[in-house]
PAROLUM-771312 format. One record per residue (C-alpha): x, y, z. Coordinates in pm, 1 decimal, padded with zeros to 6 digits, always signed. Layout:
PT       c1       c2       c3
PT        X        Y        Z
...
//
This chain:
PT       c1       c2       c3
PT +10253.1 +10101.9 +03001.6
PT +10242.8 +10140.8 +03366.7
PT +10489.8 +09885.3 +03482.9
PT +10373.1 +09828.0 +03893.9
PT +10057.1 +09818.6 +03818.3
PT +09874.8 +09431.2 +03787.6
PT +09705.8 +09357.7 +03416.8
PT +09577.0 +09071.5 +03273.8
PT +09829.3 +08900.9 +03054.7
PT +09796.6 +08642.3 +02808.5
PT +10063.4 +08394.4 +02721.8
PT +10111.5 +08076.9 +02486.9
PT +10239.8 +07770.4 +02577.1
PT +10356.7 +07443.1 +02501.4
PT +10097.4 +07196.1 +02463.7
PT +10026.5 +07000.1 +02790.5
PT +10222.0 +07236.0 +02987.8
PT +09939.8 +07421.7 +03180.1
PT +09882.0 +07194.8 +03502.4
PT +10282.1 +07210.5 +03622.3
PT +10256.4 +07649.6 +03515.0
PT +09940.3 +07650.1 +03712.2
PT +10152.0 +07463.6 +04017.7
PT +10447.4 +07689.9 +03945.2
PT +10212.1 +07979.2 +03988.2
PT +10056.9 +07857.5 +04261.6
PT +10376.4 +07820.4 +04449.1
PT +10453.1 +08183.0 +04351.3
PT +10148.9 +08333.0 +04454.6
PT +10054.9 +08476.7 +04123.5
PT +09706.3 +08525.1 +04090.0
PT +09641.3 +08364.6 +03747.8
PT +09352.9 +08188.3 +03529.8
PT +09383.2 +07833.5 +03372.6
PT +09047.0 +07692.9 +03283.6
PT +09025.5 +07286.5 +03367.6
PT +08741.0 +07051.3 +03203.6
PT +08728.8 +06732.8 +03362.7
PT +08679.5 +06453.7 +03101.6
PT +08591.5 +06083.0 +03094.9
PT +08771.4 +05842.6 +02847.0
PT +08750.2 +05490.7 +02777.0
PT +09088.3 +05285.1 +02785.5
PT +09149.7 +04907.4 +02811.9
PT +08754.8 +04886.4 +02977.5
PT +08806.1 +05126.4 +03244.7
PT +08620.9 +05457.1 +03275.7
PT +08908.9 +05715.6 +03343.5
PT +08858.1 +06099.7 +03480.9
PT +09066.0 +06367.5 +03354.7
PT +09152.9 +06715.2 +03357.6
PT +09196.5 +06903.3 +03046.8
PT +09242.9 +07306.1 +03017.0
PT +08919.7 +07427.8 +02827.7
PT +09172.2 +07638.9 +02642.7
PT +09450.3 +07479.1 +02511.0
PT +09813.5 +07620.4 +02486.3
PT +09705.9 +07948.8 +02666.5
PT +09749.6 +08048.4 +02996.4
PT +09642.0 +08396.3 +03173.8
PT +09814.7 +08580.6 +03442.0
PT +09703.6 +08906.8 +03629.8
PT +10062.7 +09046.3 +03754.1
PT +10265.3 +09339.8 +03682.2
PT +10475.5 +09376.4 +03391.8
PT +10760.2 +09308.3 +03525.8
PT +10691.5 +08990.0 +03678.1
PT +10503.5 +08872.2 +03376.5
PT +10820.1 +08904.4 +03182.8
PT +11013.5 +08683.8 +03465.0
PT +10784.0 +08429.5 +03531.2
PT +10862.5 +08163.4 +03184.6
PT +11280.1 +08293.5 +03323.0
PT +11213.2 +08200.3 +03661.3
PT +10963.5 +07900.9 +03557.2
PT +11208.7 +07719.3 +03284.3
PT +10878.7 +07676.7 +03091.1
PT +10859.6 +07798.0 +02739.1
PT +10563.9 +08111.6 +02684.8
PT +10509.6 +08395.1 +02465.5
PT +10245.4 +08645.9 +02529.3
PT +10008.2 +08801.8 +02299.4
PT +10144.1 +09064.5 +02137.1
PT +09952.7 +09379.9 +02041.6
PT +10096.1 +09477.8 +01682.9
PT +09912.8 +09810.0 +01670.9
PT +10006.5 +09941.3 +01974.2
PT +10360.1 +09751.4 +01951.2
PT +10317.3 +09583.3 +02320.9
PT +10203.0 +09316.0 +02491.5
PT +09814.5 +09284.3 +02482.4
PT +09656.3 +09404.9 +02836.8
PT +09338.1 +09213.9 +02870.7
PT +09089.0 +09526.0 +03033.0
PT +08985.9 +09377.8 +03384.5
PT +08590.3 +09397.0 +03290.3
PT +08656.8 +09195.3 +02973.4
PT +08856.5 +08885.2 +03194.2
PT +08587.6 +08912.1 +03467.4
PT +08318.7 +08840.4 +03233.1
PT +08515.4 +08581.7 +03050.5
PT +08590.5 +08409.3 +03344.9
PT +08236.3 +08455.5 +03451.1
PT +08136.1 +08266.4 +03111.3
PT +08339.7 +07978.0 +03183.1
PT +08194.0 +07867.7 +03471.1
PT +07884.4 +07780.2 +03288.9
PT +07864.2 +07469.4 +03168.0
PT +08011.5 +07395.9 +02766.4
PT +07606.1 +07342.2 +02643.2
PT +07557.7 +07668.7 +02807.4
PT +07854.7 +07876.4 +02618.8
PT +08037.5 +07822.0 +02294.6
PT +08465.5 +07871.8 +02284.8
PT +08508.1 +07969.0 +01936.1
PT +08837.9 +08160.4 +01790.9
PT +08669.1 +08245.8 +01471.6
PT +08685.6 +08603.4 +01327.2
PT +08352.7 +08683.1 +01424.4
PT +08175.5 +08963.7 +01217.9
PT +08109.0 +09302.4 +01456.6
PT +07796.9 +09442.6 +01605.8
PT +07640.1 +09634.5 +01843.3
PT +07800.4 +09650.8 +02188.5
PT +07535.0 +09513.1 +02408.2
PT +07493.7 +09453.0 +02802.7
PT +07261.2 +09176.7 +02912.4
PT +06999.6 +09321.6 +03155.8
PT +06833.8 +09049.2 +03262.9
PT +06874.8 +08684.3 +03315.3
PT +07231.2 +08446.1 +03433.3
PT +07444.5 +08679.2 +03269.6
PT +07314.9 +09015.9 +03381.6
PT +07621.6 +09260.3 +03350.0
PT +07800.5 +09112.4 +03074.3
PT +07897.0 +09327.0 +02786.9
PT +07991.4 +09212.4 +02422.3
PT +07918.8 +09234.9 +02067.2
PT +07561.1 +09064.5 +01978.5
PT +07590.6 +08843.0 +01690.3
PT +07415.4 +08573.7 +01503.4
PT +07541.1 +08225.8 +01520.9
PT +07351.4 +07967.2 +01364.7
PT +07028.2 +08161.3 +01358.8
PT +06994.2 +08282.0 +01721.7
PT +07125.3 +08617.7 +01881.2
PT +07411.3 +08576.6 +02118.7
PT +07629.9 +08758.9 +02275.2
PT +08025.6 +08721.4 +02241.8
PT +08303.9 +08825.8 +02513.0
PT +08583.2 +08881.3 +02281.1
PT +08954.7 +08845.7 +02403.9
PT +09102.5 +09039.0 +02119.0
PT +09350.1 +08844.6 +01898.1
PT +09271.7 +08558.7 +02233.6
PT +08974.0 +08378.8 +02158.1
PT +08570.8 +08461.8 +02181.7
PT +08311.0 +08352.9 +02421.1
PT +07920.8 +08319.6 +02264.4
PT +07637.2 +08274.7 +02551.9
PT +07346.2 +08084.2 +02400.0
PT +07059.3 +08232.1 +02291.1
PT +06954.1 +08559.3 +02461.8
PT +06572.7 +08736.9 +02402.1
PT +06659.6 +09068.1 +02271.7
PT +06454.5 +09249.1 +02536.0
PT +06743.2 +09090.8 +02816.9
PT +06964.5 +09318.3 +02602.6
PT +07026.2 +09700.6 +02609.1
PT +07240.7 +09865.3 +02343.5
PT +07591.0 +10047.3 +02529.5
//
């Protein structure tokens, strides 16, 4: 592992912790990614906003190894990162697969499906054509239609909604 170099990192953490480790790494200049949903609730009559991370308990940093491994020291906040058993290491998330992820979560949730489901394997596809030209994954069918799934391995998986087949080209 190349240990100056910056990789996406994965970490879990305590529930309800992400807002003050996105402030923390804010104020450290860490270039990171923590997904927030804004929701409405009812309580006591009143209509009330707030923010909830799309993904819960996980947080994502892009930083060298180094740093990764100080920031929950440095922080006081409790996080483990995904660990890669096979190659006995912390899982690197490739670059192209966190861009595209991100890119997926900016849609809105009846646009794209979170799901951390062992999804069955297929082809590796690209979309060609259409809001998510460029994005690669595995195509799959999810309740009868063919999607296309950005998989985090051992993280979670992102589905698109339904895609034509002729917006797809096999990689």
């Amino acid at each position: 592992m190349e240990y100056e170099i910056a990789h996406w990192y994965a970490a879990r953490v305590k529930f309800r912790t992400e807002k003050m480790i996105k402030n923390f790494l804010e104020m450290k200049e860490i270039k990171h990614f923590i997904p927030f949903r804004t929701v409405f609730r009812e309580q006591n009559g009143k209509r009330i906003q707030k923010e909830k991370p799309v993904i819960s308990c996980i947080v994502f940093v892009n930083t060298d190894f180094t740093t990764a491994l100080s920031i929950p020291y440095d922080s006081g906040f409790s996080m483990s990162y995904i660990y890669n058993s096979e190659k006995k290491e912390i899982q690197v998330i490739p670059d192209k697969q966190m861009e595209d992820f991100m890119f997926l979560l900016d849609f809105s949730d009846s646009i794209m499906r979170i799901s951390n489901l062992n999804l069955r394997r297929g082809d590796r596809v690209r979309v060609i054509k259409g809001d998510f030209t460029g994005i690669e994954g595995e195509l799959i069918r999810f309740r009868r239609h063919k999607r296309v799934v950005v998989r985090l391995e051992g993280i979670f998986s992102l589905a698109t909604t339904y895609i034509p087949e002729n917006y797809l080209e096999k990689i």
